[in-house]
N, C-alpha and C positions, 0 to 999 in steps of 0.2 A: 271434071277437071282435076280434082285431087288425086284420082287413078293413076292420071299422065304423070303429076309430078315425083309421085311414087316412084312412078315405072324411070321415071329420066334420074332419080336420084339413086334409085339401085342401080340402074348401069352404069353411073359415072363412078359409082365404088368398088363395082365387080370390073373398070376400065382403068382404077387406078386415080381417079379422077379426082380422091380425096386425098391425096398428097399437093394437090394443085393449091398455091395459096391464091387472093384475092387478087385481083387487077386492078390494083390500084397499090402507091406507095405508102398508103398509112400504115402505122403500125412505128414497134421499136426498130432498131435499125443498128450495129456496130459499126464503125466508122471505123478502114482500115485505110492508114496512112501510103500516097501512092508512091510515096521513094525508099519506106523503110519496111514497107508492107505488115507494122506491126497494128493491133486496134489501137486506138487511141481517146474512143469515148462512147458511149451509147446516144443515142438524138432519138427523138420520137415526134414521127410528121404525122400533124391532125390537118382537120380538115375544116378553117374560118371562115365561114360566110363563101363557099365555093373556091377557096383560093389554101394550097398547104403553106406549112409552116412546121419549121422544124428547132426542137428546142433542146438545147443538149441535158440531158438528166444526168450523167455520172462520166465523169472523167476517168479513161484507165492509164493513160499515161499519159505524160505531158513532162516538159524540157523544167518546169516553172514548180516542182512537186504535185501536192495531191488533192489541191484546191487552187488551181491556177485564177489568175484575173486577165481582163483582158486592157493589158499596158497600154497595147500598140492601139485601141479601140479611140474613136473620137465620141463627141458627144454625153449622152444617158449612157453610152455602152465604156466609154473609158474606168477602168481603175476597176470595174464591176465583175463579179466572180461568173467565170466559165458556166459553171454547174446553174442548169435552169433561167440559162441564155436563149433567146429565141436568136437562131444564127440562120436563118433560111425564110422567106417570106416573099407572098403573091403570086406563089408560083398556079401558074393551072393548067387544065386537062387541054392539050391540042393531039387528037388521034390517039397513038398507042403511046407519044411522050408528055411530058409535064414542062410548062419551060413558061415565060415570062417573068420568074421572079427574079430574087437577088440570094446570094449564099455571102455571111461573113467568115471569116478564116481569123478565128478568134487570134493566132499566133503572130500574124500581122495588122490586121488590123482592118485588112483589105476588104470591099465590098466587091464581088462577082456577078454576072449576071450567070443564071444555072439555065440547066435542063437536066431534067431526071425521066430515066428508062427504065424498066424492067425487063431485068435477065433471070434465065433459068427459071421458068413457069413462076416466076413472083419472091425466088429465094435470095435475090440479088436486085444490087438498085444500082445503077451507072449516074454515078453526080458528077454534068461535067460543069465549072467554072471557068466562067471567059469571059474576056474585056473585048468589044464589038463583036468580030464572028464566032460562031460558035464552033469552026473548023481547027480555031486558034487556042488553045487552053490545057486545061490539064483536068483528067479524069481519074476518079476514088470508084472501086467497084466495094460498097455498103454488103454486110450480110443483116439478113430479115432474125431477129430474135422473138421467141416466140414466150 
């Protein structure tokens, strides 16, 4: 058995097949903003008891300076600083997408229902937010940081 895996992991190198990242969205992730197209924060989605969650680690820009909080937030999440926010939660694996959870939008305050995709063999993550269908909303295409 070890032979094969040999054999199947030098061909996927001599195929290219190590430039592919993983199938699935964990990892870091840059959050580019979708009306100004500039990044706006690093997030990094684990994986809790079978369900992601995405927590944002380092703000790059924000309206608020360079430790924003989040004003518009209710709750535990009001007045509480951006950075090492868990803004994304219960999402899980259905086929090739991730979708059941919720995304906050720290600048409003707003809860989302999400679905996240992967694009370009894993180097891109599709976060759409919408309120009932998911036809209805607005989509961020995320770059993978390594």
């Amino acid at each position: 058995m070890k032979p094969l895996i040999r054999l199947a992991i030098a061909a996927g190198l001599l195929l290219g097949a190590g430039t592919v990242f993983a199938a699935s969205p964990v990892g870091k992730w840059k959050t580019i903003d979708d009306k100004t197209h500039q990044p706006k924060s690093i997030v990094e989605i684990t994986e809790v008891n079978g369900e992601l969650q995405g927590k944002v680690l380092q703000v790059l820009q924000s309206d608020e300076g360079p430790h924003p909080v989040c004003k518009e937030c209710d709750g535990e999440r009001k007045d509480k600083p951006v950075e090492g926010m868990v803004i994304m939660w219960g999402v899980k694996q259905d086929g090739d997408e991730w979708d059941g959870g919720k995304i906050l939008d720290p600048k409003n305050g707003k809860t989302y229902k999400v679905k996240l995709k992967l694009l370009e063999n894993g180097a891109k993550l599709d976060v759409h937010g919408y309120i009932g269908f998911s036809l209805i909303g607005r989509s961020q295409v995320w770059e993978r940081q390594e």
